[in-house]
C-alpha positions as a Markdown table, in Angstrom:
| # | Residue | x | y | z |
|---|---|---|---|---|
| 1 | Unk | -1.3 | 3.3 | -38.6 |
| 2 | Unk | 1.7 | 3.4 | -36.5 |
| 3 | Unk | 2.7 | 7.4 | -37.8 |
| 4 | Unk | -1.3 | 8.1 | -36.4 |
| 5 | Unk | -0.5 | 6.4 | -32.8 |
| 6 | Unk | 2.7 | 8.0 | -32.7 |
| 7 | Unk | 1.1 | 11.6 | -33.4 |
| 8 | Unk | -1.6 | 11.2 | -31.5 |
| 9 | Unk | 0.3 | 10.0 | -28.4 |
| 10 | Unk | 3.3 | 13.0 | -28.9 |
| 11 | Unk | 0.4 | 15.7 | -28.8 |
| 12 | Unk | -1.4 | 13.7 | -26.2 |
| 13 | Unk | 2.1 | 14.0 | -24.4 |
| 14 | Unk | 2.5 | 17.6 | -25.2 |
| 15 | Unk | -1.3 | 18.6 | -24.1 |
| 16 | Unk | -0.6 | 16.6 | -20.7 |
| 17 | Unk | 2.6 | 18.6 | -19.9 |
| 18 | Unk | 1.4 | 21.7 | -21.1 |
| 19 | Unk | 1.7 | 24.5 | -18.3 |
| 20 | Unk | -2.1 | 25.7 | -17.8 |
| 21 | Unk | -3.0 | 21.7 | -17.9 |
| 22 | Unk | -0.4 | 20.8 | -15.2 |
| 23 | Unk | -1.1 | 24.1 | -12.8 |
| 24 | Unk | -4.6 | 22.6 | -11.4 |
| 25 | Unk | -4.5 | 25.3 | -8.5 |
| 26 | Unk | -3.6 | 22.3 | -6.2 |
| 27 | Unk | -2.0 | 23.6 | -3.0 |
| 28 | Unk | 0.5 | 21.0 | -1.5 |
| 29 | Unk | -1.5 | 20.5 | 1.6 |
| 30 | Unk | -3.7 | 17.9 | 0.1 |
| 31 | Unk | -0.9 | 15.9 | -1.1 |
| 32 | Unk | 0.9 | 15.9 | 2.0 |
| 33 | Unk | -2.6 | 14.9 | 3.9 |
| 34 | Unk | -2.7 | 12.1 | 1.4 |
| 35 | Unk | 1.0 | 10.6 | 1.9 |
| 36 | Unk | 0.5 | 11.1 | 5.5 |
| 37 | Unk | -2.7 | 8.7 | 5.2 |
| 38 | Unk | -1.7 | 6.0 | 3.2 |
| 39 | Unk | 1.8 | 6.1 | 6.0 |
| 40 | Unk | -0.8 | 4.9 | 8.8 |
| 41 | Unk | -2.5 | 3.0 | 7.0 |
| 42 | Unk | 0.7 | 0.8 | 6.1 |
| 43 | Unk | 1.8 | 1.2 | 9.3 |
| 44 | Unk | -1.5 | -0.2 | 10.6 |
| 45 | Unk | -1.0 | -3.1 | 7.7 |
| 46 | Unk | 2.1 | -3.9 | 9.8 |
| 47 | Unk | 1.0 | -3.8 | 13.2 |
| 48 | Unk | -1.8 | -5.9 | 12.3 |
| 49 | Unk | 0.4 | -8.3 | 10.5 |
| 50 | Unk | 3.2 | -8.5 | 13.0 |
| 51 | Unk | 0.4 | -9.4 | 15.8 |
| 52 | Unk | -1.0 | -12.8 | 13.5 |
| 53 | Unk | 2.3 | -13.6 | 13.0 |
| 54 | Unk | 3.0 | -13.4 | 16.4 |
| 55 | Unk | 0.3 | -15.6 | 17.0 |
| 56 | Unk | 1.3 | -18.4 | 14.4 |
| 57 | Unk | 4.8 | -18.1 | 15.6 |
| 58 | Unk | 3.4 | -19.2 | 19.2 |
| 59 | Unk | 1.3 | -21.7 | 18.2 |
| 60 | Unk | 3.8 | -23.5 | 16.9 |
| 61 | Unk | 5.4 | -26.0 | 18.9 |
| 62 | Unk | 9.3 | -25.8 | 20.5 |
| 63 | Unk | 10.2 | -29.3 | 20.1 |
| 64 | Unk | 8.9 | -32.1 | 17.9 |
């Protein structure tokens, strides 16, 4: 059972790298669009989590 897994997984492994399977036709525009994206977005993620904190940070008292 094991010798079957390990088969099937190497020529899994071998299908996946093969050249016509990783050439999709993919230009590196979309890719750069999409790294670009999910940059603002954490970006946004911070801003918006620097502002609440902000806000806790003032809410709390200066001296007991």
């Amino acid at each position: 059972m094991v010798q079957r897994f390990a088969v099937a997984l190497t020529v899994r492994v071998q299908e996946l790298l093969a050249p016509e399977r990783r050439d999709r036709g993919e230009g590196p525009v979309p890719y750069i669009i999409l790294v670009a994206l999910i940059g603002a977005v954490a970006v946004g993620v911070w801003v918006a989590l620097d502002q609440i904190v902000d806000g806790w940070i003032d809410a709390v008292p200066d001296a007991p």
